[in-house]
C-alpha positions as CSV (number, residue, x, y, z in Angstrom):
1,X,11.2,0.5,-15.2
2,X,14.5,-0.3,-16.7
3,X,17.6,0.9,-14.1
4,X,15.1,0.9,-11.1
5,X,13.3,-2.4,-11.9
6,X,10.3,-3.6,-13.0
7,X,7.2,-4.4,-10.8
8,X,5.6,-8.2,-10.6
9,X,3.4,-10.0,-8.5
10,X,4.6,-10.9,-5.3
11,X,5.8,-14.1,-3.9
12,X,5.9,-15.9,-0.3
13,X,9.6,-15.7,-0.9
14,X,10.1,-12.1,-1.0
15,X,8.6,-11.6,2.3
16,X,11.8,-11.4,4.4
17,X,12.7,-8.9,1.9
18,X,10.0,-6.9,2.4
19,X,10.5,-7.2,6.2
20,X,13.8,-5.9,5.8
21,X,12.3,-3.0,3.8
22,X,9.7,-2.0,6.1
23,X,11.9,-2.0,9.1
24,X,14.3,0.4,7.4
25,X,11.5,2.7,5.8
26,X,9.3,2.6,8.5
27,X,11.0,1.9,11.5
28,X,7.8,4.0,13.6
29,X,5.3,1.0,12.2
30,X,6.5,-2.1,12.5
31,X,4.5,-4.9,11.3
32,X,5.0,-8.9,11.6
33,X,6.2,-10.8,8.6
34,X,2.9,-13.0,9.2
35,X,0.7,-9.7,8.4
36,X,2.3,-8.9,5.5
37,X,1.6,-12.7,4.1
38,X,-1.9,-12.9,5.0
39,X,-2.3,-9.6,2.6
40,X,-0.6,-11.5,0.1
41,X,-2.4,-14.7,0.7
42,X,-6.1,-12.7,0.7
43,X,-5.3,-10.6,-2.3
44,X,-2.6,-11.7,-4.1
45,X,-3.4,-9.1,-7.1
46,X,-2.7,-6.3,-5.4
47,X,0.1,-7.4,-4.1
48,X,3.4,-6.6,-5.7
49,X,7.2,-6.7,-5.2
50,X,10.0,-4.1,-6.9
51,X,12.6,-6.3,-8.6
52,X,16.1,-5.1,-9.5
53,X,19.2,-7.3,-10.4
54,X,17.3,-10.1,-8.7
55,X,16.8,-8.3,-5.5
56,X,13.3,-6.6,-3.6
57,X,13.8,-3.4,-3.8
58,X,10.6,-1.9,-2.8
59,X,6.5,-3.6,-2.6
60,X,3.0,-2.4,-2.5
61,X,0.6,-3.7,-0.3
62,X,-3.4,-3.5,-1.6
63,X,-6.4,-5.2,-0.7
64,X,-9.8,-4.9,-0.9
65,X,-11.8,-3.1,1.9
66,X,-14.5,-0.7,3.3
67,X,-14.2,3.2,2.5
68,X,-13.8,5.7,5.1
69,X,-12.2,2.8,7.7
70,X,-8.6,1.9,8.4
71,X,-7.3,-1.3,8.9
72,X,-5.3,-1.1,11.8
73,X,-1.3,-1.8,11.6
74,X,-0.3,-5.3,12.5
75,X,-3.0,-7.1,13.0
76,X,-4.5,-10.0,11.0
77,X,-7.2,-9.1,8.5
78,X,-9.0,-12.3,9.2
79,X,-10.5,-12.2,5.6
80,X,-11.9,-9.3,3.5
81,X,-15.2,-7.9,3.4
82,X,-18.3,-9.3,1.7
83,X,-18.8,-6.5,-0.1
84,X,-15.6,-3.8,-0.5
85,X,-16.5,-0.5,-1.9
86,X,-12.8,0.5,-2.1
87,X,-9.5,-1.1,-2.3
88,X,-7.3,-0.3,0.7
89,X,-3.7,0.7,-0.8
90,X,-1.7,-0.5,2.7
91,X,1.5,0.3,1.5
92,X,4.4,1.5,-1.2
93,X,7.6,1.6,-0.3
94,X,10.9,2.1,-2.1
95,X,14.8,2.0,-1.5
96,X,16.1,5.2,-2.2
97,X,18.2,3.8,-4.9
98,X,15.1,2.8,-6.8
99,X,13.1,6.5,-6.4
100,X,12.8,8.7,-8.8
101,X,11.7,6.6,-11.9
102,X,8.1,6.4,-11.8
103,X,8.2,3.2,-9.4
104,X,5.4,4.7,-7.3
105,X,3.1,5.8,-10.2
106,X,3.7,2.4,-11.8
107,X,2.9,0.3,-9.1
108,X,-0.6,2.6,-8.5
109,X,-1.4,2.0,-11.5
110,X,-1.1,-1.9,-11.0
111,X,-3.3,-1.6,-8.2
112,X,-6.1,0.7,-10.1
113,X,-6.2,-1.8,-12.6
114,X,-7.0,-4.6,-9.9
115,X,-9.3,-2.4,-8.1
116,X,-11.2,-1.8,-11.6
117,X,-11.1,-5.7,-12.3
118,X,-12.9,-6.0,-8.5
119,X,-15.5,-3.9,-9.8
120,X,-14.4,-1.3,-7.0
121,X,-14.8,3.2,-7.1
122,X,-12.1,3.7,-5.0
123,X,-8.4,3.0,-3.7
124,X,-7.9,4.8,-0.3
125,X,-4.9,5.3,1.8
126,X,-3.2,7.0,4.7
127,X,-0.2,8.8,3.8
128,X,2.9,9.4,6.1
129,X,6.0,10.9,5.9
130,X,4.4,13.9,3.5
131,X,3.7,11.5,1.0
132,X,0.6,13.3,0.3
133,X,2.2,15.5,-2.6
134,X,2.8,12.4,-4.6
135,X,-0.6,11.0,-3.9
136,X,-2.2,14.2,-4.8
137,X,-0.2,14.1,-8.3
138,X,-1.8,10.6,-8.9
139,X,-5.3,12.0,-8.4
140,X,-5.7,11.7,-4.3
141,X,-7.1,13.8,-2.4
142,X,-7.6,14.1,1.6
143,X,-10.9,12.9,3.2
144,X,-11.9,13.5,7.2
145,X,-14.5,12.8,9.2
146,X,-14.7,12.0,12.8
147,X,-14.1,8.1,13.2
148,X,-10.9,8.4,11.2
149,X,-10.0,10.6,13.4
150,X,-9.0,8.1,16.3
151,X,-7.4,5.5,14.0
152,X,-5.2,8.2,12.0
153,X,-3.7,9.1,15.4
154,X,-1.6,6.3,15.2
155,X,0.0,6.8,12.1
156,X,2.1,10.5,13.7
157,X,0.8,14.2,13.5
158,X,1.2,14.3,9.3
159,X,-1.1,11.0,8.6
160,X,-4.2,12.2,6.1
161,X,-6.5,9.2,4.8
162,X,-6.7,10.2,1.1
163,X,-9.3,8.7,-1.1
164,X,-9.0,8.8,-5.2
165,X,-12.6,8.1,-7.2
166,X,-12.2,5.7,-10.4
């Protein structure tokens, strides 16, 4: 990553961090420092935290789950499923200082590797903001059917659930 930081796995520690991040990137979804640990406790492979001069500067969020459902926003996962067909990619998000570099392609990648190593076809994610174009360059692609419908509803009128095939 050089100037922007280099991705690795993330700790209990970074958590306020990640708080801080969340509330300042996504100030519309707010989630509980708690939630954000219990990812990291349940899946602690697919969790990961952007480090720059010894500071967070951006995480991803992964675990794995069920295609074609959305866990809901702050709420406890209470364990994963017995048997995940996909891995949920929860979240990526970056300081503005730190875009630009490939941080979001290389932390994909981390999570495709850990979704392979589960023995899992699929990462799936809703995007927000218009993120979609950079989840369509890394091989996503939207997916809809009628009991997403509801839960995307949530995330603001521009939320797709995109699914990419390994």
């Amino acid at each position: 990553m050089g100037a922007t930081g280099a991705w690795r796995t993330l700790r209990p520690s970074d958590i306020p961090a990640v708080v801080s991040i969340a509330e300042s990137l996504h100030p519309d979804f707010p989630e509980r420092p708690e939630i954000f640990a219990e990812k990291s406790a349940l899946f602690p492979e697919g969790c990961f935290a952007l480090e720059r001069q010894g500071a967070v500067c951006g995480y991803g969020f992964s675990h794995p789950w069920s295609l074609h459902d959305i866990p809901p926003l702050d709420a406890f996962l209470g364990g994963l499923p017995a048997a995940p067909d996909c891995l949920h990619l929860h979240d990526v998000a970056i300081l503005e200082a730190a875009r630009g570099a490939g941080a979001a392609a290389a932390v994909e990648a981390l999570m495709t590797d850990a979704a392979r190593r589960r023995g899992l076809r699929a990462i799936a994610l809703v995007s927000i903001y218009g993120s979609d174009r950079l989840w369509r360059r890394l091989g996503y692609a939207p997916r809809q059917n009628a009991r997403l419908r509801e839960k995307l509803s949530g995330y603001g009128d521009t939320a797709l659930y995109m699914v990419k095939y390994l």
